[in-house]
VEXPAFI-571894 format. One record per residue (C-alpha): residue in three letters; x, y, z. Coordinates in steps of 0.5 Angstrom, whole numbers, padded with zeros to 4 digits, always signed. Layout:
BEGIN
AlaXYZ
...
END
This chain:
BEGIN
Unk-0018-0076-0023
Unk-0011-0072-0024
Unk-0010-0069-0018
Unk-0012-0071-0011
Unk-0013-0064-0007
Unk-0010-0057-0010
Unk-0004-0053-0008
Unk-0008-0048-0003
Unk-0012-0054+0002
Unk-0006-0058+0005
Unk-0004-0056+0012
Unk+0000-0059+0018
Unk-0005-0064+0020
Unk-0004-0067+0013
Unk+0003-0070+0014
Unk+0004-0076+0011
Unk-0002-0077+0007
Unk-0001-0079+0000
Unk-0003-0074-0005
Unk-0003-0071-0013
Unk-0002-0065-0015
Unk-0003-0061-0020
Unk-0001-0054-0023
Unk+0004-0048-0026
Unk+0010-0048-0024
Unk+0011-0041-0020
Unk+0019-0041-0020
Unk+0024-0047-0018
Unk+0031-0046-0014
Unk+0036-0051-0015
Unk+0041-0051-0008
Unk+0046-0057-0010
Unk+0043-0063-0007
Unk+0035-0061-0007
Unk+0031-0058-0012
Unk+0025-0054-0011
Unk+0019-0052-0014
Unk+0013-0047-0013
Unk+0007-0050-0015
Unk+0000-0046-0017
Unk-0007-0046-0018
Unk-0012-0041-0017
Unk-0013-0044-0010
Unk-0006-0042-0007
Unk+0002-0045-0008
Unk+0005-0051-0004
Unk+0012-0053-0004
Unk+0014-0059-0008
Unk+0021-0062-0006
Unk+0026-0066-0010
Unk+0032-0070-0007
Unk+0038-0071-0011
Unk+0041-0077-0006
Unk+0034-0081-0006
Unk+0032-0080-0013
Unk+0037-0077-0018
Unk+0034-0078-0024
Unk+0028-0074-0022
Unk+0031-0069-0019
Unk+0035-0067-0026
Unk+0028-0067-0029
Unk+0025-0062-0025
Unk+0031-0058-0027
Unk+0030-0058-0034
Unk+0022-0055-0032
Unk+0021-0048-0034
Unk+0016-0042-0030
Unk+0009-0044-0032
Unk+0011-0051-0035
Unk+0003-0054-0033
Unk+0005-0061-0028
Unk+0002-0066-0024
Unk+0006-0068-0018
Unk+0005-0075-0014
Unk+0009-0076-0007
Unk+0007-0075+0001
Unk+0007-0069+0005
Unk+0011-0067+0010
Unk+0012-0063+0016
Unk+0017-0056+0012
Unk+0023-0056+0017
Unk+0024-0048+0015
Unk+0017-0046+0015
Unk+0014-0040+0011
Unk+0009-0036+0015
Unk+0006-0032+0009
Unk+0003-0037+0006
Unk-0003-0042+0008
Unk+0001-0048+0007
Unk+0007-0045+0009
Unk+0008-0051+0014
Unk+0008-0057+0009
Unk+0011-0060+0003
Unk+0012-0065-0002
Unk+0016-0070-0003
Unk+0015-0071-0010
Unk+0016-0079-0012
Unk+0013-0078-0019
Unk+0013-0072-0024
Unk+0009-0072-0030
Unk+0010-0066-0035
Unk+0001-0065-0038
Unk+0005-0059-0042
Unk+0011-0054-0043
Unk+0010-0046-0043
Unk+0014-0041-0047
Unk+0018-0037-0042
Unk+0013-0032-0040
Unk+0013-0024-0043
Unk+0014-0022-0036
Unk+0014-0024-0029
Unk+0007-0028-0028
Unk+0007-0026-0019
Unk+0004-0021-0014
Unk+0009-0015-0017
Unk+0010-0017-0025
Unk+0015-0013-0029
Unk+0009-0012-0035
Unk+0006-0006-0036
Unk-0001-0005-0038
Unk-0002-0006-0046
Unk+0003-0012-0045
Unk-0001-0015-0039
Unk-0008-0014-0043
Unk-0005-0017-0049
Unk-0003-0023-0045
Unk-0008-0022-0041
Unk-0010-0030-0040
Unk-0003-0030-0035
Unk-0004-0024-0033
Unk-0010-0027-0030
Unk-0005-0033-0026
Unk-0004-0026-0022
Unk-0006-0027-0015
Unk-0009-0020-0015
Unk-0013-0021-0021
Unk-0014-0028-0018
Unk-0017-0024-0012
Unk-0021-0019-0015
Unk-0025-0025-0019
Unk-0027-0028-0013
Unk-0029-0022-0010
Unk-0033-0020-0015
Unk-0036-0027-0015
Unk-0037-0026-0008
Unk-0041-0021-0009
Unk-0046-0023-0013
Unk-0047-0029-0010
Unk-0049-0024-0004
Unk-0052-0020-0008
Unk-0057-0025-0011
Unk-0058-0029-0004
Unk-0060-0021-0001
Unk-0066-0020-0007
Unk-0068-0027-0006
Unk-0070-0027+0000
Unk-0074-0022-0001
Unk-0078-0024-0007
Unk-0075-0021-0012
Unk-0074-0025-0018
Unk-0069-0025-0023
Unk-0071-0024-0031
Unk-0066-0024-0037
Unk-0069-0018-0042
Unk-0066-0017-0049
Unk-0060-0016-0052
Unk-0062-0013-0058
Unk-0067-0008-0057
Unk-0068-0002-0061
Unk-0064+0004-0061
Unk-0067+0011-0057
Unk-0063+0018-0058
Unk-0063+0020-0051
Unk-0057+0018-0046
Unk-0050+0016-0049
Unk-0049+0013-0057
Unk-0051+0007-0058
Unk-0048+0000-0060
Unk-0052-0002-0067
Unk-0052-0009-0069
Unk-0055-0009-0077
Unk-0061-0014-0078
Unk-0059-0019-0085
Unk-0066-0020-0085
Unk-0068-0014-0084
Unk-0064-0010-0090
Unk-0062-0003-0087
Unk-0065-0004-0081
Unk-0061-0004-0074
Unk-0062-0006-0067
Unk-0058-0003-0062
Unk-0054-0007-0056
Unk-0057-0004-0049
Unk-0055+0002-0045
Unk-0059-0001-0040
Unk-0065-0005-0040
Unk-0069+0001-0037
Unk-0075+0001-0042
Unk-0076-0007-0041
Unk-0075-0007-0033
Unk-0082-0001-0033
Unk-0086-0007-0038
Unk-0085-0012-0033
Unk-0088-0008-0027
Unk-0094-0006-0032
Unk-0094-0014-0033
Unk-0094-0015-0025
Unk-0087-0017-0024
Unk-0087-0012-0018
Unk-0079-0014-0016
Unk-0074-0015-0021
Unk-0067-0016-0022
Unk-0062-0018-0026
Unk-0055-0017-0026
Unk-0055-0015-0033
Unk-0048-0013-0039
Unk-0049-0006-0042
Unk-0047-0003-0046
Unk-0045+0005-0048
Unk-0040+0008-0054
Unk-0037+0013-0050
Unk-0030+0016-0049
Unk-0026+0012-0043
Unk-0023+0013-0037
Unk-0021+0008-0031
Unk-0029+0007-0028
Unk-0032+0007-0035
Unk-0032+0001-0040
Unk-0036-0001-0048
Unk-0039-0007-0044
Unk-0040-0005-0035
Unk-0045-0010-0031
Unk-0051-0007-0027
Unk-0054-0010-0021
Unk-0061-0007-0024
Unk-0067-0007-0020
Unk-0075-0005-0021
Unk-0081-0005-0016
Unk-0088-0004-0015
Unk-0092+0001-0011
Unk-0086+0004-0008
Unk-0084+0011-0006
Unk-0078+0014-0005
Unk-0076+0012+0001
Unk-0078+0005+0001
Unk-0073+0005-0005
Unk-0067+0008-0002
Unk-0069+0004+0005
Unk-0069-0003+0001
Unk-0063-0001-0003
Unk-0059+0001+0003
Unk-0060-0005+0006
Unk-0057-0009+0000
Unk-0050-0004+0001
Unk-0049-0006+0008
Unk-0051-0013+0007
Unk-0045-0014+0003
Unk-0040-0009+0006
Unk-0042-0014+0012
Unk-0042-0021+0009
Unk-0036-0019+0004
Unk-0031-0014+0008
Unk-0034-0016+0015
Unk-0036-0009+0016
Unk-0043-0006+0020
Unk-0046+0000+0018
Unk-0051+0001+0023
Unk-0052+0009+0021
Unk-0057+0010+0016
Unk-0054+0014+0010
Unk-0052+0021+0010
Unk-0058+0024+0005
Unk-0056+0031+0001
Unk-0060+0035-0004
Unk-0057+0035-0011
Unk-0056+0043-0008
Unk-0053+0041-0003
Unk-0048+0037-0005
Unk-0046+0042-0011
Unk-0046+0048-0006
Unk-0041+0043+0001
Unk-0038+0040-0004
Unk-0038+0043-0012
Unk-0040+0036-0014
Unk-0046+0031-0014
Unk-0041+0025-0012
Unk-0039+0029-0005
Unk-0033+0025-0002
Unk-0035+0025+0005
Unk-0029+0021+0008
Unk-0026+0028+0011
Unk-0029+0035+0013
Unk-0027+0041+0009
Unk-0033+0044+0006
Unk-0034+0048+0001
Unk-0036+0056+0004
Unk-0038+0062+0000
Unk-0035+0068+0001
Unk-0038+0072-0005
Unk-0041+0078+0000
Unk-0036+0079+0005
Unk-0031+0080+0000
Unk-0033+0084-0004
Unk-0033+0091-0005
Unk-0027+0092-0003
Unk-0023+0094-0010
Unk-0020+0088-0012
Unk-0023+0087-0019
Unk-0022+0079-0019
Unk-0027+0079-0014
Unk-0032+0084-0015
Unk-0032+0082-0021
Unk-0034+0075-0020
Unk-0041+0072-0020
Unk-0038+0067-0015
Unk-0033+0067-0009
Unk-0031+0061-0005
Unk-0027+0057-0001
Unk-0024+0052+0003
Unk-0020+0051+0009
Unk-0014+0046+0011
Unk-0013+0044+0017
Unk-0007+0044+0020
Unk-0003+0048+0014
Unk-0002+0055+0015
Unk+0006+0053+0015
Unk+0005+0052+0007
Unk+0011+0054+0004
Unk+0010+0059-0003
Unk+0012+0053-0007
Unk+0007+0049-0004
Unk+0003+0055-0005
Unk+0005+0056-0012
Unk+0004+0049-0014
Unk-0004+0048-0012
Unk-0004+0054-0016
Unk-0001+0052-0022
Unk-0005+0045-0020
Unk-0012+0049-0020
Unk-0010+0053-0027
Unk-0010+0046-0032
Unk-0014+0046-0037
Unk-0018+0040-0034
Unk-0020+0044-0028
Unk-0019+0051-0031
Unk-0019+0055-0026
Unk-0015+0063-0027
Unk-0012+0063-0020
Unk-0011+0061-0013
Unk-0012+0066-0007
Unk-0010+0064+0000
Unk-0010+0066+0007
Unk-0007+0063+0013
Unk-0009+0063+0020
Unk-0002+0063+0023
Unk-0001+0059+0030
Unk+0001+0066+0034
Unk-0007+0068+0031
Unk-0003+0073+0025
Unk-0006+0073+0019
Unk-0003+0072+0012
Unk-0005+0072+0006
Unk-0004+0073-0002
Unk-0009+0079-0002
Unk-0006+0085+0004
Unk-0006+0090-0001
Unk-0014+0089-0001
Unk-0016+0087+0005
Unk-0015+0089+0012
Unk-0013+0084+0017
Unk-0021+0086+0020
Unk-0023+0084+0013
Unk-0019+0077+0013
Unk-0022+0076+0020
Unk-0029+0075+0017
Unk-0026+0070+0012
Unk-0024+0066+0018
Unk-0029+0066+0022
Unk-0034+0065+0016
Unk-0031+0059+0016
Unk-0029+0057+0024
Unk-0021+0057+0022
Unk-0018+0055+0029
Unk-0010+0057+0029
Unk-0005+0054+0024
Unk-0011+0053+0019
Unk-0010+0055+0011
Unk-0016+0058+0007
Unk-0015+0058+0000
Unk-0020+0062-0005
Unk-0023+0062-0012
Unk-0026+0066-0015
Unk-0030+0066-0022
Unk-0038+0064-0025
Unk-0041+0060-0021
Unk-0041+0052-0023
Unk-0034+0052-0026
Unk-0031+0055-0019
Unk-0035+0049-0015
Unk-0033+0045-0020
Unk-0026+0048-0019
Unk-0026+0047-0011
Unk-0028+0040-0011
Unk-0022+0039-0015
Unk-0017+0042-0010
Unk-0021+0040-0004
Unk-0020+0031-0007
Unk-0013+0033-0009
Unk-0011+0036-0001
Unk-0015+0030+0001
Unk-0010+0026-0003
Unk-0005+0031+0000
Unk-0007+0031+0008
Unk-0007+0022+0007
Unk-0014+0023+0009
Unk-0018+0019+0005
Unk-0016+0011+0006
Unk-0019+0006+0002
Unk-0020+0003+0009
Unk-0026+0008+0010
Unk-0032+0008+0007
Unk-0038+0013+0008
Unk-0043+0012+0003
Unk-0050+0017+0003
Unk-0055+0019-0001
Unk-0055+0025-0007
Unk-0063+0026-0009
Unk-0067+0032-0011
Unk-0063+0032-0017
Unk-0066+0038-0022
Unk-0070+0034-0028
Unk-0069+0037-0034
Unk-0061+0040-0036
Unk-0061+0046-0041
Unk-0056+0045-0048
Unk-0055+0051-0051
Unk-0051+0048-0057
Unk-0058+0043-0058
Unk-0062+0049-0055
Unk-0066+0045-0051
Unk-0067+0041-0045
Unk-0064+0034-0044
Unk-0066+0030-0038
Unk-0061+0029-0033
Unk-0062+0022-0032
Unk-0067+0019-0036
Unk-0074+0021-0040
Unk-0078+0017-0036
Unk-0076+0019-0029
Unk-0081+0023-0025
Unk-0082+0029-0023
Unk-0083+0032-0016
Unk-0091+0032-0015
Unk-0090+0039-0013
Unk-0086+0041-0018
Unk-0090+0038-0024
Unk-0094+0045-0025
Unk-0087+0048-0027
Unk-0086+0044-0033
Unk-0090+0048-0037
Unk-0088+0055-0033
Unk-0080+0054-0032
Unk-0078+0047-0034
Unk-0072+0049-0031
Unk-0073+0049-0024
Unk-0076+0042-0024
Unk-0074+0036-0019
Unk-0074+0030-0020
Unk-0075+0024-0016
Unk-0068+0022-0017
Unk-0063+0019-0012
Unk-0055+0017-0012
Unk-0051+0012-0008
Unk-0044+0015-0007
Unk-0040+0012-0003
Unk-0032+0015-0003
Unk-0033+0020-0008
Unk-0036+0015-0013
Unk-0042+0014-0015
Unk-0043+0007-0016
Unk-0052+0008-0016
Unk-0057+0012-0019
Unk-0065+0011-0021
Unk-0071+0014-0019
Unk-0079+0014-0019
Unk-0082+0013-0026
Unk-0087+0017-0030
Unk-0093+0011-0030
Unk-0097+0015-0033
Unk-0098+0016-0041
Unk-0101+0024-0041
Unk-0094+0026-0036
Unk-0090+0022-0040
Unk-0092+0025-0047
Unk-0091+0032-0044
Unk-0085+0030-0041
Unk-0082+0028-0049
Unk-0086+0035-0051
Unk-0080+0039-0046
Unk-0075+0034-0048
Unk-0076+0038-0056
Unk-0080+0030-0058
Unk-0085+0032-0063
Unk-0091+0027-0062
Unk-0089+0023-0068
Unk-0082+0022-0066
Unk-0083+0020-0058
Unk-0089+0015-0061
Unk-0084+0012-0067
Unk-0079+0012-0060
Unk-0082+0010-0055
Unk-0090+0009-0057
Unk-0090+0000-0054
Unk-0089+0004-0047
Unk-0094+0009-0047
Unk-0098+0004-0050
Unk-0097-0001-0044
Unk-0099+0005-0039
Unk-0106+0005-0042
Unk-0106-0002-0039
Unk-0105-0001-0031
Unk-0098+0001-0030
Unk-0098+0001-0022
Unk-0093+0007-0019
Unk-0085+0005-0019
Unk-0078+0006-0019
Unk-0072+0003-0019
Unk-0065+0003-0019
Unk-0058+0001-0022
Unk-0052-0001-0019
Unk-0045+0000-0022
Unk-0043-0007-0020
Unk-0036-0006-0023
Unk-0035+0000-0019
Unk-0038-0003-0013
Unk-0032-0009-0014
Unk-0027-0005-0015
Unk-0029+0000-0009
Unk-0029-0006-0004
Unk-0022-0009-0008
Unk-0018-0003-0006
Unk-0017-0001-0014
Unk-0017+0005-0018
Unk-0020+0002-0025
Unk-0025-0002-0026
Unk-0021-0006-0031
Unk-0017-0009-0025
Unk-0024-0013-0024
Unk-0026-0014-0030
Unk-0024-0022-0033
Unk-0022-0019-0041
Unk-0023-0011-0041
Unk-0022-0006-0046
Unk-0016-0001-0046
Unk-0017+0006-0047
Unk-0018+0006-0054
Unk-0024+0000-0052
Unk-0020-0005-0056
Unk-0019-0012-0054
Unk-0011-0012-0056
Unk-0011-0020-0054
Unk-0016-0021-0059
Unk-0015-0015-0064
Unk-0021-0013-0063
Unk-0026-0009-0066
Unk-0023-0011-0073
Unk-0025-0011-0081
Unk-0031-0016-0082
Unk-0030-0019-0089
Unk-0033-0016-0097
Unk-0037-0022-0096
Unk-0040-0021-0089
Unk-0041-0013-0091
Unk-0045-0015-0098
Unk-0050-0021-0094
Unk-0051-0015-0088
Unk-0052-0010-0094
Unk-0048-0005-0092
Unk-0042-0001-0095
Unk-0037+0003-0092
Unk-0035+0009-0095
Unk-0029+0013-0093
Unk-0029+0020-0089
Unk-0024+0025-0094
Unk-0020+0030-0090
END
C-alpha cells in the first residue's frame, strides 16, 4: 500500500503511531531550521515536519519541493506544540523520516486554495486542479451525498430504477434536440434525450408502476447559471395515482434530504399556489416566499384620477417595503432606473411613502390627493415608515416587472439568506400557451400532460382556458421540479395533438409507439423530475450549477479543457454521409 492513512483521518489520539502518507503539496514554509509541508487529498491536510538538526539531507529535499508536487511521507505523528483549531488534524503532525517524490508538477496557473486568484475561463480550462479546491471538493460529496439519499428514500419505498435509452427519436415539441447521425442508417439521425419522458410512460404501461432513475439530459438552448447542455434529473413515474399521492410522495423525499444532508426538519406540509395565484402575489410561476412583500393591484382605485399613465394601463400594481420610507431620491432614482433595463423593461417606477409622522409623499401629488394615496396605503396594510412602489403598463409584463423589483429589494433588505429555505407547490398551471408568431398553442409543459377532468370539455371550445394537472417544486425562487398527471388514454391524446396544431399523420409518425402502447392498458399516472444539479446547488449555497457539476460547459456550451465541440475528420464526415455547407452572410 502506499499509504497507511489519508491527510484528513489522524487526530490526538494517534500520536506516536508509525504512518505513510501520501498527496500534493498544498504549500511549504521554511523557518531557519524547520520546514514544513502542507499535505492534501480529498480527505483533508495534515501538516508534514522536517528537522534540519535531526536530518538535514531530508530537510533540504523537501525544500527543493514545489506546490502540488504529488509525494509519499513516512514518519510518526506527534502532538503540534501550536496547534490549529481550523483544522480536523489541526492537533498532530509528522515527523517525516522518509520522502519519496511519485511525481513533479508544473507551477500551477493559479493558487490551487479555498480563495484562488483564477478567474472562471482559467479554472474551467484546468479545471482537473480547480477540482483539488476544497469547495469544489465539498460540492462533489454533497452531491454524492444526495444521491445516495435520494436512492435509499425510492428504495424503501419499492420504487426500482431502469436505465432508459440515450439515443432515441427526435420530437419537435419542447427545447432543440441534440442529434447524433446513424452511420448505418445514412441520412438518418437519433436524437440524445430531453428526458426519458415517453419511455418512463412505456414502463407504467408494462407495470413498472414506480420508477426512477437518476438520468443525463440534454437540451440545445441558450445558457445561463442554472442551465447546462448536459443536466441531471431525479426522474420519477407511478401507477394508479392522483395528484395528491404524487405531491405527498415527492414532499416527502425533499424533506428526506433536507433532514438527512442539512440536518433540517421540515414538519409543515408545503405551501401549495395556483398557477394564478403565484403570477398575480408574486409576478412569477417560481414565487420566492422567503419573505412578504406581496404584490397588490391597484388598478381600480388609481384610476380616473387624470393621470394618463395610469388610465391608460390595462394594469396597475405594486408592492410595499417594509421599513423604507426614508429612501433618498437617488436610491429612488436608482430602482427606476433598475426597473427600465432592457431585460426587465419597465417604463417607470412610481412611489409613495408612508412617513413615520403618518404623512404622505409620493411621486404623483399633483394627481392625487392625499385621501386618494391613503386608499393605496390601505390596499396594502402600509404601517408608518413603509415604502409603496407602483408600476404601471400590460398585465403580465408589469407582473413580470414587480417580481423583479420585489427579488432586487429582497436582495436590497438582506432578507433572503441562503440559510432559509421555504419550499411549496405551484399547480393548476394553464395547459396550453398561445404563440402568435407560430399561431398556435404550445403545450406549457409537455403533450402529454393531462388536463383538469373538469376542463376537458374546453379544449374544443376554449383551449386556452384549460388546466392542467401540472405541479412545480419551487424552493427560494428556484424551480427545482416540475411533472404532472398523464394523458393514458389514446383518443385524449389524439386530441391533445390535434389543438397542439399535429395533424394525425404527424403525431402518428411522432409519437404513433405510445398511442399504440395506450391500447394495451395503460393504467392512470404521473410523475415528476427534479433538477438534481439545482437541488445540489441550492443545498450547497451557490449561484450556478457549474459549481456542482465535475466538468461543466461554459456559457457558450463549450468544454474549454477539452476543446470541445470541435471539427470532426473529412473521413468521419464522408463514413456519416454528411456534408457541411457554409452559411453566406
Amino acid at each position: 500500500m502506499y499509504r497507511t492513512h489519508t491527510c484528513g483521518e489522524l487526530r490526538i489520539q494517534d500520536v506516536n503511531k508509525h504512518v505513510i502518507l501520501c498527496g500534493w503539496i498544498q504549500r511549504s514554509r521554511d523557518l531557519g531550521g524547520m520546514t514544513f509541508i502542507d499535505l492534501r487529498d480529498r480527505y483533508g491536510i495534515t501538516q508534514l515536519v522536517f528537522n534540519m538538526e535531526t536530518n538535514a539531507g531530508l530537510c533540504r529535499e523537501a525544500r527543493k519541493m514545489g506546490r502540488e508536487f504529488v509525494i509519499q511521507a513516512e514518519g510518526s505523528v506527534a502532538e503540534r506544540s501550536n496547534k490549529n483549531p481550523k483544522m480536523p488534524t489541526g492537533d498532530i503532525e509528522i515527523m517525516v523520516e522518509k520522502l519519496v517524490v511519485l511525481n513533479e508538477s508544473l507551477t500551477p496557473p493559479f493558487t490551487i486554495e479555498t480563495e484562488t486568484d483564477g478567474g472562471d475561463e482559467l479554472r474551467m480550462k484546468y479545471r482537473y486542479l480547480d477540482l483539488r479546491r476544497e469547495p469544489l471538493r465539498n460540492n462533489l460529496w454533497l452531491r454524492h451525498r444526495m444521491a445516495f439519499e435520494a436512492r435509499h428514500y425510492f428504495n424503501a419505498r419499492q420504487f426500482i430504477e431502469i436505465e432508459t435509452p440515450v439515443l432515441i427519436k427526435s420530437t419537435p415539441e419542447g427545447a432543440r434536440d441534440y442529434v447524433v447521425p446513424s452511420r448505418i442508417n445514412p441520412g438518418q439521425f437519433y436524437a440524445l434525450p430531453q428526458s426519458p419522458q415517453t419511455f418512463k410512460q412505456l414502463l407504467m404501461v408494462a407495470g413498472y408502476d414506480r420508477y426512477v432513475q437518476i438520468v443525463k439530459c440534454f437540451r440545445d438552448e441558450d445558457l445561463r447559471a442554472d442551465r447546462q447542455p448536459e443536466f441531471t434529473q431525479i426522474d420519477c413515474e407511478m401507477s394508479f395515482v392522483g395528484q395528491d399521492d404524487i405531491l405527498t410522495m415527492f414532499e416527502g423525499m425533499i424533506k428526506h434530504l433536507f433532514k438527512t444532508i442539512k440536518g433540517i426538519e421540515l414538519k409543515d406540509s408545503f405551501l401549495r399556489l395556483s398557477y394564478e395565484e403565484a403570477m398575480e402575489q408574486y409576478g412569477n410561476d417560481k414565487p420566492d416566499i422567503r419573505f412578504e412583500m406581496k404584490i397588490a393591484e391597484l388598478t381600480a382605485i388609481a384610476r380616473g384620477k387624470g393621470f394618463g399613465v395610469v388610465d391608460s394601463a390595462p394594469y396597475t400594481g405594486g408592492i410595499c417595503v417594509k421599513g423604507c420610507s426614508s429612501y433618498s431620491r437617488k436610491q429612488l432614482d436608482e430602482l427606476t432606473e433598475f426597473v427600465k433595463r432592457p431585460q426587465i423593461g419597465a417604463k417607470g417606477l412610481l412611489y409613495v411613502k408612508y412617513e413615520t409622522d403618518q404623512s404622505i409623499k409620493s411621486s404623483v401629488d399633483k394627481f392625487y390627493a392625499t385621501d386618494d394615496l391613503k386608499k393605496w396605503v390601505d390596499c396594502f396594510n402600509a404601517q408608518p415608515g413603509d415604502l409603496i412602489l407602483v408600476m404601471a403598463g400590460e398585465k403580465l409584463p408589469t407582473l413580470r416587472a414587480l417580481s423583479e423589483l420585489r427579488l432586487e429589494m429582497g436582495n436590497r433588505l438582506n432578507i433572503r439568506s441562503k440559510e432559509v429555505f421555504k419550499p411549496l407547490w405551484v399547480i393548476d398551471f394553464p395547459l396550453l400557451e398561445w404563440d402568435d408568431e407560430a399561431n398556435r398553442f404550445f403545450a406549457m409543459h409537455h403533450p402529454f400532460t393531462s388536463p383538469k377532468q373538469e376542463d376537458i370539455s374546453l379544449l374544443d371550445a376554449d383551449p386556452g382556458k384549460v388546466r392542467a394537472n401540472a405541479y412545480d417544486c419551487v424552493i427560494n425562487g428556484v424551480e427545482v421540479g416540475g411533472g404532472s398527471v398523464r394523458i393514458h388514454n389514446e383518443n385524449l391524446q389524439k386530441k391533445m395533438f390535434r389543438v397542439l396544431g399535429f395533424s394525425d399523420e404527424e403525431a402518428e409518425r411522432q409519437f404513433g409507439f405510445l398511442m399504440h402502447a395506450f391500447r394495451y392498458g395503460a393504467p392512470p399516472h404521473g410523475g415528476i423530475a427534479f433538477g438534481f444539479d439545482r437541488l445540489v446547488s441550492l443545498f450547497a449555497g451557490e449561484d450556478s450549477i457549474r459549481d456542482v457539476i465535475a466538468f461543466p460547459k461554459n456559457n457558450a456550451a463549450r468544454d474549454v479543457m477539452i476543446d470541445t465541440p470541435s471539427e470532426i475528420s473529412d473521413d468521419q464526415m464522408k463514413e456519416l454521409s454528411i456534408r457541411i455547407e457554409r452559411m453566406k452572410d
